[in-house]
Every structure is written in C-alpha cells, then in structure tokens.
N, C-alpha and C positions, 0 to 999 in steps of 0.2 A: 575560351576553353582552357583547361588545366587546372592550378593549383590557384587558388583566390585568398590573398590577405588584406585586409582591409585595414586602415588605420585610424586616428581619430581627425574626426574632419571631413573624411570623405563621405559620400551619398549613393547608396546600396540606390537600386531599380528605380530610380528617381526622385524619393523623400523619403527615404530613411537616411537619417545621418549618423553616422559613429561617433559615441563619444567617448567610451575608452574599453577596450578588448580585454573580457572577462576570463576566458582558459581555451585552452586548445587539446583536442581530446586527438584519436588515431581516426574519427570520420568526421569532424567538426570544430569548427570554432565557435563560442557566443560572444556576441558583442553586447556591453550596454546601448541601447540607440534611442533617438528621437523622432517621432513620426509625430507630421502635424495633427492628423485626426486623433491623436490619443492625447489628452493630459498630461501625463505619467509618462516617463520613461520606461520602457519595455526591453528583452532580452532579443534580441537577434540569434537562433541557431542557424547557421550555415554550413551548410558541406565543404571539405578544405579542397577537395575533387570534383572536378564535374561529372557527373553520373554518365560512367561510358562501359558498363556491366550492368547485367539482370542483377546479379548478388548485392551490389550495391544501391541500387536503384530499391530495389527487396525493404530492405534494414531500413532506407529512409524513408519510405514511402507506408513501412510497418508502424515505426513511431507515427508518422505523421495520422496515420489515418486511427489510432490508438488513442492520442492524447484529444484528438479532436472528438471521440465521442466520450468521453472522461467528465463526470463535472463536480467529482468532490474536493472540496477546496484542501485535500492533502494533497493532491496530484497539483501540478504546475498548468496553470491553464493559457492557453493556446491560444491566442486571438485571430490569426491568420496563417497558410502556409501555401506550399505549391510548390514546382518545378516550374525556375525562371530561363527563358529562353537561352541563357546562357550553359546550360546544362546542371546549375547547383539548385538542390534542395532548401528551401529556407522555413524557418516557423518563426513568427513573430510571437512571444510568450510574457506573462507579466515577468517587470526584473524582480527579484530576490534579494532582499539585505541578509545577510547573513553570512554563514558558513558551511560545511558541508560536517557531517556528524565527524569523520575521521579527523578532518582540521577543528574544531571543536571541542572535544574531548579526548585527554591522554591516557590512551588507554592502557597506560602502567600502571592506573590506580584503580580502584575500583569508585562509580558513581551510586551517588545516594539510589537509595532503591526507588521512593517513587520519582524519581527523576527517571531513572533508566524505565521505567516500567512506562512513563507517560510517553515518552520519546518513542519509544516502539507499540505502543497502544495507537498511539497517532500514524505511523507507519501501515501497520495494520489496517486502518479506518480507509489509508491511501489506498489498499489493493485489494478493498476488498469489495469495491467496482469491477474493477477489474476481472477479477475473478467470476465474478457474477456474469460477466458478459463473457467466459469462456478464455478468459488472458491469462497466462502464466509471466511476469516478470521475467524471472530468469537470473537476473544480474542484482539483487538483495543484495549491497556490503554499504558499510560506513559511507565510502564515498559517495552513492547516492541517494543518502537521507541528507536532507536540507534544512539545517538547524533554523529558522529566520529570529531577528533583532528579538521578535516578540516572543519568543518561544516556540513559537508552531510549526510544526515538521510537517515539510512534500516530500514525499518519493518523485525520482528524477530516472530519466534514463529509461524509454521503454524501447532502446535502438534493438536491444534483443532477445523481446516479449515474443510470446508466439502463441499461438492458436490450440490449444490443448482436446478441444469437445468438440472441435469441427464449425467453428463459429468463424466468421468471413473476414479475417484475418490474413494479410498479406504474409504468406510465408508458410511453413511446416510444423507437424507437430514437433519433434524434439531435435534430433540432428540425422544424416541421412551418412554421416562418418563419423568414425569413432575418435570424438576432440573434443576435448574440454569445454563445457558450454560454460561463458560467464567466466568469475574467477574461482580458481583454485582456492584458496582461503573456503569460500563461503560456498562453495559445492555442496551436492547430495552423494550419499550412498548408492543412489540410483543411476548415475552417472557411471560407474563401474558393471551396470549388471544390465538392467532394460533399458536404459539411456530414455527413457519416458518422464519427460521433464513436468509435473500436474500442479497447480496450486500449492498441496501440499509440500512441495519441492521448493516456495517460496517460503511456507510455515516453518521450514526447518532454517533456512538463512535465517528468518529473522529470533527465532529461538535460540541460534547461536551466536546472533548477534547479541540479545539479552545477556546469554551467559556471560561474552566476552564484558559487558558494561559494569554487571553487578558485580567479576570475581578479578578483572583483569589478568585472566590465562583463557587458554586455551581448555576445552575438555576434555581435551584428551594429551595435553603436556601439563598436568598438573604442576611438576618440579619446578619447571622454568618461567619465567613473565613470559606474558604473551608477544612481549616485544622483542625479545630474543628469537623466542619460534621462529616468527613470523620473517628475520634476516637469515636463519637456517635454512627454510625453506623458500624462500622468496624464488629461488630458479629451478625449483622440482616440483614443480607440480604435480605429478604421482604420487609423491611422499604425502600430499593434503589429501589426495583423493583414497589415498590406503587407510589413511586416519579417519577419514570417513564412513568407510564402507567396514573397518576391521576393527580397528580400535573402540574399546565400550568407553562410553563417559564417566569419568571422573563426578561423584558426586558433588552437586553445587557446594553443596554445605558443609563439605569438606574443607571449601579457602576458609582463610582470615577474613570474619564479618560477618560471612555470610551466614554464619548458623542458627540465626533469628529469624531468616527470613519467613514468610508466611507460607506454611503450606500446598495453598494452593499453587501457589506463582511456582514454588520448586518441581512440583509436581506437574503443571502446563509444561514449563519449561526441559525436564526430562522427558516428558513425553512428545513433545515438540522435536526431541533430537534422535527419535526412536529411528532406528535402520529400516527400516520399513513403515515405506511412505502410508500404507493402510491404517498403522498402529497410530500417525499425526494427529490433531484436527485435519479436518479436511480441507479447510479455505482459510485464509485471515482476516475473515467475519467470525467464523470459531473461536481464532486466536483471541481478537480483540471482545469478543462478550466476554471471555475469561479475564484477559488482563482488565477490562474494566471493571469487573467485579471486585479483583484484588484492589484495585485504586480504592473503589468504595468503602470496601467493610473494612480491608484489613489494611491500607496505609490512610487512611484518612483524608484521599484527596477529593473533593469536592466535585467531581463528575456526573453526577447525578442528576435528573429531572425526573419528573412523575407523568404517568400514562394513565389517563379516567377513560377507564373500559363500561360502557352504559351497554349489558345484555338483553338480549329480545325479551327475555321473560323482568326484565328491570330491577333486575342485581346491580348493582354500580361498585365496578371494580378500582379502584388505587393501587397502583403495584410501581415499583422503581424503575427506575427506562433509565439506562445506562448508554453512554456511546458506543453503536455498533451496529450489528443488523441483522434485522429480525423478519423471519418466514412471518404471515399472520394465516390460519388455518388449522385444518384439524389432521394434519398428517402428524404423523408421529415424532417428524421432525421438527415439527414449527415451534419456535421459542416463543410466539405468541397466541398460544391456544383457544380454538373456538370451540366450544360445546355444542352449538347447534347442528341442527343436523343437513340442512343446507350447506353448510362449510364439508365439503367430503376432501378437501385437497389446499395445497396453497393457494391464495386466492391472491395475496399481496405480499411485499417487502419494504418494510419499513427501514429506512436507512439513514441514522444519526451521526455526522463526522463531532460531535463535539461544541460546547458553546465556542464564539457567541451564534453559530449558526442554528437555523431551525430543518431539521428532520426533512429526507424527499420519501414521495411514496408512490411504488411503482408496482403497476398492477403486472398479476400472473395471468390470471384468467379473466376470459371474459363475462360474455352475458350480462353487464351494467351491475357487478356484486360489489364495483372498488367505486365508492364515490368523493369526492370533495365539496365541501358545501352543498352537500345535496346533486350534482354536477356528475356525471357518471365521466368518469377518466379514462383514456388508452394509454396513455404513457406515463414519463416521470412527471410527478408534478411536487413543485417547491414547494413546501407549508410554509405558513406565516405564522404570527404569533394568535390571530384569532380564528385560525381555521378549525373547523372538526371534519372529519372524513369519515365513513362509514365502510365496512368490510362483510358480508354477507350477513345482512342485516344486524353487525354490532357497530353499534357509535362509540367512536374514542380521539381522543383530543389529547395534546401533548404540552404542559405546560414546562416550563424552565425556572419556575421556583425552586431554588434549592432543597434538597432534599437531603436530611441527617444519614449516618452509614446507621442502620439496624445490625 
C-alpha cells in the first residue's frame, strides 16, 4: 500500500514489464510497458496512491469506466483496466508516439489556419462520443490534445469528466463546492455563475483553444502575447475566471493574419466563446460539422466523402458527408433529413471520425427501422467499405472517394 514508482525493468501484476516512465501527473503515472499477449507496446496508467478515499476511488474508477465504453479512434483506447489487489487503479491503453498539442506547438506564434482548424476538428470528433453518451470532459486545454507522429489527434484525460444528463456515470453533475473545475486558463463563464458544467462548457475550451492557435493571444489580452498572459496569471486563478465571465472578446480579425480568415470559422468561433452557454453549439459534433465544412469549401482541405441516399419513392440522392456526426430523421434537428412520413423522429446517428477510418452507425430507435445489410441492428455497428444500411426505409451507403469543395 502507499505511494508505487515503478522503474524500467521491473514487472507490474505479473507480466507487464516497464520499459521507460512516460510523465507523472498529481493522480498517476504512465509507463511505456510490454505485455506478452499484445504485439505492440502499450501505456501503463497507474495511480501514484493506493485508493484509500471515496473521492479518489470516484476520479479513477470515472476515467476508467468512460474510456472503456469510448470507441472513436480520437480518444485513447483502453485495452484492459481494474483495481489491483494492492489497492492502485491501473488501465492498460494503446502507447502514443508523439507529443502533447502544448509541447507541440509555440504558441507565441500563430498556426496555419487549416492546421489549427484540423487539430481541433479532430478534437471535436474525440468528444463528440462522449457527449452523446451524456459526458462533459471538463478539462479541454493544450495539454491534453495528443499531437501523434502522424498527424492525428486523441483527447486524453477524462480523470474529470462527469455525467451532465443523468447518464450512469461515476461521480456528479458539476461541483457540489464553489472551486475551480479543470484549469483556469481554459475555464467557462459558467463556472462563476451556475457552476453547471454541459458539453457546451467543453465547446467553448475548445473554441478558445482555436482562437489561441490561429492568433497567439489571448481574447481577451489583445495587447500582450499570449505568453506573457499566461506567466501573469499563472497563480490567480480568479483573474482567468473574471476574464471569462466579464471581459467581451477581442475580435479574431483584429490580430496580425488573421484578417482573411473565412467567415465562417470567425463566426463558429465567436460564437463558440459566447457568455452564455445556450448562445454555443451545443455539443462538439456541432462544433465539428462546422469546422469541417470550413476544411471543405473554404481551406481546401480534402476531408470529404459522399453519402448515396436511395428514397422510398427512388430519388437517388448524392450529397457531401463531411467528418462528424449526424442525427438521420425527420426532426427538425436532424442534419440528415428524411422526408417520409414513417421517419417522425431520430431514428439513427451516423458518426464519421475522419479517413482512413469508415463511419459507425448507431440506432435511436427501435422497431427493426436501422438496418445493416439488410440485418436490423441494436447497437453501434462498424461499417466497412461494402456496407449499405437502411434508415426507416431510406437506403444509403457511404463511399470515401474524394470529393472536390463545391
């Protein structure tokens, strides 16, 4: 029992071996490690304490039971996890080549626009599972976006995620004392007033996180680099929270650079920083059908595949299917619209992280209206590259042919 450091060489719970200690955080260390049944070397997270408090036990047992029903490959995926007799929490996770966005990128300068725009498009695509399944993040900042070798960004870190819509989630909906959730920097407005932490609460991190990429300040320190701010404030946390809640934003287009940017994006993006979490998107599936649209038309990035929507009455639609995620129904809300009259509600969610992967589709409702290959589904199901699925009697199919911006 106590405090557990591990070093390289030694052998966690019987065959895991360590082979060199990645970071050590305030509830955990990860190790890179070796376990025979895998290939691949894998991440070791372990607790640095043995679980000897509820609160504690809470936090770890929240991630753990979070990332394990997670499966878009922006999130970090989880191979194994538990409480080992010795009282620490462990989760065996694939390893990670890379860096983390903060070690990454200097954010004294500003980054190319579709760089920053794809970086948090991919972010988005992470949590907006999550969100679907009733998770607020909580804890959005640089640190844990997960730049990898290849380009492709995880969201990391769901030690302080929590349950927002009453979804079976270890732990509370926002805080039950009045204390800082997550960091200061990347705080809400809401944190000062109903302390009710919602998705949208995570749409605004990441919208200031955009701002911070494309302008390198602050929005609301126009004057100074953002790197300055940020050693001003580093031990007043109030001071971030006041800027939040009181200070208006600084026009993007105001810095140096930024005054070409495309409409849209500037527009997401202020509205993303709105004081009022109602005035947000509401999810970062929102987020993300916006920024991928800006990827599409207006920076020219290649994000794009096509959706053949075949109608009962045998219309045969073509439309652009961009990475994101999409209601399929005839609610008002659905980004995938049915005309028949059998569709009275969402029926399904289509959900795209991004090539090279292919689309999952996860029924709403029942009654046998979501099928795969003719196959009526309950849950998520993987598409492949020959699948077609059918939706209250419309057929549609998702190819990954490129597709030009219109």
């Amino acid at each position: 029992m106590g405090t557990l450091e591990l070093q390289p060489g030694d052998v966690y719970a019987g065959n895991i071996r360590i082979l060199e200690r990645l970071g050590t955080g305030t509830f955990a260390t990860v190790y890179r490690v070796e376990v025979p049944s895998y290939p691949l070397p894998l991440a070791l997270k372990l607790s640095r304490e043995s679980i000897d408090s509820a609160e504690r036990a809470q936090r770890a047992l929240r991630e753990v039971t979070i990332l394990r029903a997670l499966t878009n490959p922006h999130v970090c995926r989880t191979f194994d996890c538990g409480l080992r007799p010795d009282g620490h929490v462990y989760m065996l996770m694939e390893y990670l080549e890379g860096c983390t966005l903060e070690e990454w990128h200097d954010f004294s300068e500003p980054l190319h626009a579709a760089q920053a725009v794809t970086i948090v498009h991919q972010a988005c695509l992470g949590l907006a599972e999550a969100h679907a399944k009733g998770i607020v993040h909580r804890d959005v900042k640089p640190e844990n976006i997960f730049v990898e070798r290849k380009g492709q960004i995880k969201v990391l870190d769901f030690g302080l995620a929590r349950s927002w819509d009453g979804s079976p989630v270890v732990g509370v909906n926002a805080t039950d004392v009045h204390m800082v959730v997550g960091t200061p920097h990347y705080s809400q407005p809401e944190q000062l007033h109903t302390r009710v932490l919602s998705p949208a609460s995570d749409v605004y991190a990441l919208s200031l996180m955009l701002y911070e990429l494309l302008s390198a300040h602050s929005p609301f320190h126009p004057d100074r680099p953002l790197a300055v701010v940020k050693e001003e404030l580093l031990d007043t946390p109030m001071a971030w929270l006041r800027c939040h809640s009181d200070q208006p934003v600084h026009p993007l287009r105001a810095h140096r650079g930024c005054d070409d940017l495309p409409e849209a994006l500037v527009c997401g993006i202020e509205r993303g920083l709105a004081k009022n979490p109602g005035d947000r998107p509401p999810h970062a599936a929102a987020l993300a059908n916006l920024l991928g649209m800006v990827l599409h038309r207006d920076l020219g990035v290649p994000v794009a595949a096509s959706l053949k929507i075949l109608h009962p009455d045998g219309d045969l639609e073509d439309r652009v299917f961009l990475p994101g995620s999409y209601r399929i129904g005839s609610g008002e809300r659905c980004e995938i619209p049915l005309r028949h009259k059998a569709a009275a509600r969402v029926h399904a969610v289509l959900e795209w992280s991004g090539r090279p992967h292919y689309p999952q589709l996860r029924p709403v409702a029942g009654g046998g209206q979501v099928r795969v290959n003719g196959v009526i589904i309950h849950r998520v199901a993987q598409l492949g590259p020959e699948d077609e699925f059918s939706v209250a009697g419309y057929e549609l199919a998702v190819g990954l042919t490129p597709r030009p911006a219109s």
